[in-house]
Backbone bond lengths (Angstrom), bond angles and torsions (degrees), N, CA, C in turn:
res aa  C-N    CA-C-N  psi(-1)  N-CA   C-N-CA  omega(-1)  CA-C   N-CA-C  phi
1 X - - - 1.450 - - 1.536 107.88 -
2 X 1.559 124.51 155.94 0.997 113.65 -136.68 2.139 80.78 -131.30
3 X 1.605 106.79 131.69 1.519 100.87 -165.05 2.041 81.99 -84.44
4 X 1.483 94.27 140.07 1.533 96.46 172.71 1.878 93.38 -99.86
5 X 1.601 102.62 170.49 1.659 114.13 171.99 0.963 96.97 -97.21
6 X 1.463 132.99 -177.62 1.753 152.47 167.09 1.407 77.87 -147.18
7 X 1.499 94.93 148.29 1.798 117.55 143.30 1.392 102.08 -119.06
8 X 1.669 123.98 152.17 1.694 98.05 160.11 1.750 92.09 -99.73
9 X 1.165 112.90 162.82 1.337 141.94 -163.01 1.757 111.91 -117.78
10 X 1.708 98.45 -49.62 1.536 111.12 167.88 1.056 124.09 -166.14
11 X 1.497 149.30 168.59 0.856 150.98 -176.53 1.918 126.72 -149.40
12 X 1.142 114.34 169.25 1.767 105.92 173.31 1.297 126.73 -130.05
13 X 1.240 121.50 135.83 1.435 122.23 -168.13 1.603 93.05 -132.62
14 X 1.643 96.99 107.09 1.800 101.40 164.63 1.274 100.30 57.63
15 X 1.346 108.93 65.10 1.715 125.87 156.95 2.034 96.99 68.81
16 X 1.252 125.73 -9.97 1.510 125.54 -163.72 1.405 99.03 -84.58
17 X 1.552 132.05 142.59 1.306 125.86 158.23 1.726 117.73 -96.08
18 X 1.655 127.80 121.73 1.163 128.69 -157.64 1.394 87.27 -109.43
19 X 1.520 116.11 139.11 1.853 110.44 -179.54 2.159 89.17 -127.14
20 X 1.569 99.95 120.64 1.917 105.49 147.20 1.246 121.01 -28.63
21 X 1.139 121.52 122.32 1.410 149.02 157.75 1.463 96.75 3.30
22 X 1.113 126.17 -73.46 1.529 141.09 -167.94 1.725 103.63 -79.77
23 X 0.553 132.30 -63.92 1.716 142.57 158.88 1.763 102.63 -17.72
24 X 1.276 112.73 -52.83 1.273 116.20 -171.71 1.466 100.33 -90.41
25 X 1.060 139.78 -23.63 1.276 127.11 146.03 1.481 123.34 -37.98
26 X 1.221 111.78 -80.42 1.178 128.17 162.24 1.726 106.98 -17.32
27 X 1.070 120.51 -67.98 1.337 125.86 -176.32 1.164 124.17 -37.88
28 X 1.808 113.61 -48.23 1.640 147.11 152.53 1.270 92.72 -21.34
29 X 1.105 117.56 -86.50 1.714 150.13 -174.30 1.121 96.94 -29.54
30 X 1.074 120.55 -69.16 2.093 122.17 -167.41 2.000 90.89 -49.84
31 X 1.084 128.89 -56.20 1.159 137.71 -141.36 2.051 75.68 -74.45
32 X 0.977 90.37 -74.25 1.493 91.69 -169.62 1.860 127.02 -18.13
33 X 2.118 92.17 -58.69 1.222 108.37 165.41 1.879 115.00 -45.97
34 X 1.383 120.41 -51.09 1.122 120.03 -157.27 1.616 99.85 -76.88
35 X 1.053 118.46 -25.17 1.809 122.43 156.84 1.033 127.36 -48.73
36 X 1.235 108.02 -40.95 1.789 127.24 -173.41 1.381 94.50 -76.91
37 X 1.424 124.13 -78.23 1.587 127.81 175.26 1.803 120.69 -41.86
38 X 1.095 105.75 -21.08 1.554 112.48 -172.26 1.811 100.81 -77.83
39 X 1.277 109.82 -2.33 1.768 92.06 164.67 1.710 100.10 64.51
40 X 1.572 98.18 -152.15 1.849 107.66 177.10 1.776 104.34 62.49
41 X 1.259 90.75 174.20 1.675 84.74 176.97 1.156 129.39 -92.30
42 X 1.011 149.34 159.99 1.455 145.07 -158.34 1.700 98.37 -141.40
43 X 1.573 122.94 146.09 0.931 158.59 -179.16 1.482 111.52 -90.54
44 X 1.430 110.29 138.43 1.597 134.92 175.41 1.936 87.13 -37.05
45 X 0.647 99.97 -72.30 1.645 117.72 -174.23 1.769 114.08 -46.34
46 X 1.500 101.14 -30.28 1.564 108.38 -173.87 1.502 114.63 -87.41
47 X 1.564 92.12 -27.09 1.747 93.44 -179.85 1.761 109.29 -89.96
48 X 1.729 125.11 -23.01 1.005 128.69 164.70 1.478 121.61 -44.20
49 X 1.207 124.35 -52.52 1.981 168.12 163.52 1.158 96.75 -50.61
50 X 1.326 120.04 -56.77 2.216 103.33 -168.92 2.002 84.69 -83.76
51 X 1.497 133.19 -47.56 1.094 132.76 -165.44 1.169 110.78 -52.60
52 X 1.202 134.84 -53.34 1.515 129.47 168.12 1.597 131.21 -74.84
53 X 1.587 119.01 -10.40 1.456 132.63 140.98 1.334 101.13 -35.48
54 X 1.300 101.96 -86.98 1.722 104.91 -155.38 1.550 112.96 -79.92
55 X 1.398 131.99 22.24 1.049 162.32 109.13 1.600 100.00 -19.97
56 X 1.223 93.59 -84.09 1.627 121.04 -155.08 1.805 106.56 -63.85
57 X 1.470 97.35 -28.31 1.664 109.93 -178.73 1.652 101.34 -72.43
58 X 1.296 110.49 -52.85 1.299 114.68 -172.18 1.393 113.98 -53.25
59 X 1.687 119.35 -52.46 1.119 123.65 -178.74 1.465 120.61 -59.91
60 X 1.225 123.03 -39.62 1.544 129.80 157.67 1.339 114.42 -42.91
61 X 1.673 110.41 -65.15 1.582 93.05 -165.48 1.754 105.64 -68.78
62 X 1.556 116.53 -34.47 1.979 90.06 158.51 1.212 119.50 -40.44
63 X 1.259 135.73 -22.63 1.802 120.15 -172.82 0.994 80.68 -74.64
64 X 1.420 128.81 -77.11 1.590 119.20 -174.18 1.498 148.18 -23.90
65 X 1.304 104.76 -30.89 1.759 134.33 163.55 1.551 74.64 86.49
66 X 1.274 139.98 64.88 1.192 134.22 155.78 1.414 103.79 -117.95
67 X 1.180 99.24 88.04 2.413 128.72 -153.25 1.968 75.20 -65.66
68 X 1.229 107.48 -63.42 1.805 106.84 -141.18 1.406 92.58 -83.46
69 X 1.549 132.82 -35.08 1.534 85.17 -175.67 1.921 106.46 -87.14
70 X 1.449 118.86 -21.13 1.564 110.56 175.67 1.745 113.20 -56.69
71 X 1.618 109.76 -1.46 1.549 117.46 -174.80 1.299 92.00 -100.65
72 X 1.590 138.96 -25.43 1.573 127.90 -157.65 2.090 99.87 -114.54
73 X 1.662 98.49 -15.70 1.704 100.97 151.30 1.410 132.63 -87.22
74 X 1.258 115.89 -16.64 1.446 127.21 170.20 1.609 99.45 -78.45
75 X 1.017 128.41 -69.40 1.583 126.43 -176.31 1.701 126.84 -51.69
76 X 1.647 98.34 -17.18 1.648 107.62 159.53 1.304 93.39 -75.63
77 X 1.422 123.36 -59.99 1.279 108.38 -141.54 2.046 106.71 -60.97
78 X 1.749 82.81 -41.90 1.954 67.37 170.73 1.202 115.88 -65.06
79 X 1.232 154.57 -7.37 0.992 136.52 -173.80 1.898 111.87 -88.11
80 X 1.580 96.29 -42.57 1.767 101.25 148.17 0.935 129.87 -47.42
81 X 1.690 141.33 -25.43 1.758 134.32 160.75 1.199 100.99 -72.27
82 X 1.482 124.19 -20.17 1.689 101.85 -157.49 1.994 101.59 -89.04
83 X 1.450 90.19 -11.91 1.883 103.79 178.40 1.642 91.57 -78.52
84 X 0.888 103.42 -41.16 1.789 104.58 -147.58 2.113 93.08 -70.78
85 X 1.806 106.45 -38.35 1.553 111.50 173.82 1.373 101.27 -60.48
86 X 1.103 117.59 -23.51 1.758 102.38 -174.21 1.239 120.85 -87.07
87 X 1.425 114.20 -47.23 1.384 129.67 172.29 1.686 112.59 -48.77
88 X 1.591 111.67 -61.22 1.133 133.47 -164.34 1.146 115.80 -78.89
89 X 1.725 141.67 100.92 1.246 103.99 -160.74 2.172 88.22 -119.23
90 X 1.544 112.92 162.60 1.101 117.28 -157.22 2.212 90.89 -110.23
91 X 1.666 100.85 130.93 1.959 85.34 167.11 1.622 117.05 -32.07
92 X 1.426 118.28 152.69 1.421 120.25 176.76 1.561 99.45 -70.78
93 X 1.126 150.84 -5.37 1.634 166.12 168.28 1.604 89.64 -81.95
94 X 0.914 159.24 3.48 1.691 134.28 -149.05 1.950 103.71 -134.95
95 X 1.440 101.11 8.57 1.320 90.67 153.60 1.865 112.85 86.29
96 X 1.180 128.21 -163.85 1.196 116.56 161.31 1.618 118.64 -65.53
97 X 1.649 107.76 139.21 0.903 99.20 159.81 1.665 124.79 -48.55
98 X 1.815 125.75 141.71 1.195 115.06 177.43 1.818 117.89 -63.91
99 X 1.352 114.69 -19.36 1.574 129.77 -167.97 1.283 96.60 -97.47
100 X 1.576 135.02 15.28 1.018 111.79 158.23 1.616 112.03 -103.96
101 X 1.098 119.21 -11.62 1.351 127.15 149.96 1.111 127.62 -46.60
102 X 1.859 108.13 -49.14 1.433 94.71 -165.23 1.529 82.21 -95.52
103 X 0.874 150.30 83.52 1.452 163.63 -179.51 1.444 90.57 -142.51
104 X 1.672 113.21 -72.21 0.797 113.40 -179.76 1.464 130.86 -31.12
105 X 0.788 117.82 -66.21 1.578 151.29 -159.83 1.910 89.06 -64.23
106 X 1.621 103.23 -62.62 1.688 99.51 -169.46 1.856 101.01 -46.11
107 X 1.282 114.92 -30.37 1.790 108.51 -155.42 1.337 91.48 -99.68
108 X 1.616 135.39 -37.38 1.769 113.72 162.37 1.976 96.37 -40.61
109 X 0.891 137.35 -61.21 1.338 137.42 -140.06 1.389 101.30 -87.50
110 X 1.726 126.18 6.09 1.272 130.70 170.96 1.484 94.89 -105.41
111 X 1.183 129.20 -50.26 1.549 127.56 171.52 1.563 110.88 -63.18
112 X 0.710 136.27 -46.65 1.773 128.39 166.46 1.650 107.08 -49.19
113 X 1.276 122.74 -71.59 1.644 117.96 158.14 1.578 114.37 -3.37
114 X 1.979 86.49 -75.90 1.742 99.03 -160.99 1.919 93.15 -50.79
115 X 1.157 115.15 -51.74 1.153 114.84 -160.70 1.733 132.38 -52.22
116 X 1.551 96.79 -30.55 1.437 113.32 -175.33 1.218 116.33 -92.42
117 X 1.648 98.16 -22.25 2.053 112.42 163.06 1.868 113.74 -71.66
118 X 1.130 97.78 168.79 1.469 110.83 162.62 1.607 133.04 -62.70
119 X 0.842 129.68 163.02 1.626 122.53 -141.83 1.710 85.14 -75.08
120 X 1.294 124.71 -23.31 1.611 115.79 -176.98 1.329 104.60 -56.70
121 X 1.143 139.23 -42.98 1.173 129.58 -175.13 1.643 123.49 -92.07
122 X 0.748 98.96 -20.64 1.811 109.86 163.66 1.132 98.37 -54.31
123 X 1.361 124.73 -69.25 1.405 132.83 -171.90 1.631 120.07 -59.35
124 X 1.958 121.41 -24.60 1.075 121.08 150.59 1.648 122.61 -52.23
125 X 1.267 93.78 -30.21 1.717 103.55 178.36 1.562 120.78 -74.73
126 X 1.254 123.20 -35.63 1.094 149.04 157.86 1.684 126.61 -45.49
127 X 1.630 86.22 -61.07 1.545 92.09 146.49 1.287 153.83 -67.33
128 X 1.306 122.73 -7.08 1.571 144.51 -142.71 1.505 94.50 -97.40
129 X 1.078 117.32 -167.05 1.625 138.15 -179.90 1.453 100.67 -103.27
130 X 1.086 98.49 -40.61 1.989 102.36 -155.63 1.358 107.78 -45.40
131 X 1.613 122.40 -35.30 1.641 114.94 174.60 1.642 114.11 -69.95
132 X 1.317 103.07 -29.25 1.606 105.72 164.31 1.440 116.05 -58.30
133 X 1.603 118.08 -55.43 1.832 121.01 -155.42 1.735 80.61 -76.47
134 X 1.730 144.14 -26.78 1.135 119.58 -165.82 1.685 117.32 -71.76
135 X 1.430 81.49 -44.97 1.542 101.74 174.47 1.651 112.47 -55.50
136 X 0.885 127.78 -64.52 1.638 113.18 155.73 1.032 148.30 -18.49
137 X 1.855 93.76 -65.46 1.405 93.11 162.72 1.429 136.23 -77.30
138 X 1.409 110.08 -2.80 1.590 103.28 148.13 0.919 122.63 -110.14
139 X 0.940 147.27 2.14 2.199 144.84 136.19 1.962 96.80 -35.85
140 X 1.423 102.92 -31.11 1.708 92.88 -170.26 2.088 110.61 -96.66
141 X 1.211 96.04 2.61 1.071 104.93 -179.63 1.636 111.38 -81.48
142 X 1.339 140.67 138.56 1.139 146.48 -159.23 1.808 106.83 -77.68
143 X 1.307 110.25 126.53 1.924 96.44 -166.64 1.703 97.95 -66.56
144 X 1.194 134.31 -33.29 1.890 106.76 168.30 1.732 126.31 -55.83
145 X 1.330 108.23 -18.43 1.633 103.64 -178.89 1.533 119.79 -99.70
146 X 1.366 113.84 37.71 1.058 114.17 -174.68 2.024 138.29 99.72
147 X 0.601 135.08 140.43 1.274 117.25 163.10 1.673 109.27 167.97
């Protein structure tokens, strides 16, 4: 016979629902996702807010050593700055775009993934676009603002 685990996740006291530390994260997260999927237009403020969520998702499930899905939330999330650079556009005075940072930041956090996983996923990384769309997007960046 086979011992199963439990986590509790949540519980109720007097009709109230109480959610774990991580659970209530998670919860964040659902809300977040259904933002992201909900289309419509989104705000300077809305793409900042889902961008550092799934930021924040990714970096968690690395505490977790959960390599492939913090590797398949980092690679949305870059793919969310590269919507958010298009949509969003910054004065020609205003420096780097801010989403090309967190571009940045989502694809360190796809190479840390690849890295702490097994060579299969390194090599998904290897394979991907993302060293292509980075490289672009700073070849398109102006040589006074950085790069």
């Amino acid at each position: 016979m086979t011992e199963k685990k439990y986590q509790l996740v949540a519980w109720t006291e007097e009709g109230e629902v109480f959610f774990t530390p991580v659970s209530a994260r998670e919860q964040e997260w659902m809300y977040e996702d259904d933002a992201y999927v909900d289309g419509g237009e989104k705000t300077w403020a809305d793409y900042e807010w889902l961008a550092h969520m799934i930021y924040e998702r990714g970096m968690f499930l690395l505490s977790l050593q959960d390599y492939h899905a913090a590797y398949n939330v980092f690679e949305n999330g870059a793919r969310f700055c590269m919507e958010a650079m298009r949509k969003l556009k910054v004065p020609s005075d205003g420096g780097l775009h801010p989403f090309l940072i967190a571009f940045d930041e989502m694809y360190g956090g796809c190479h840390k993934a690849a890295l702490e996983e097994d060579y299969s996923l390194e090599e998904v990384f290897i394979e991907s676009a993302l060293q292509d769309w980075r490289s672009q997007l700073w070849k398109d960046v102006p040589a006074n603002q950085g790069g």
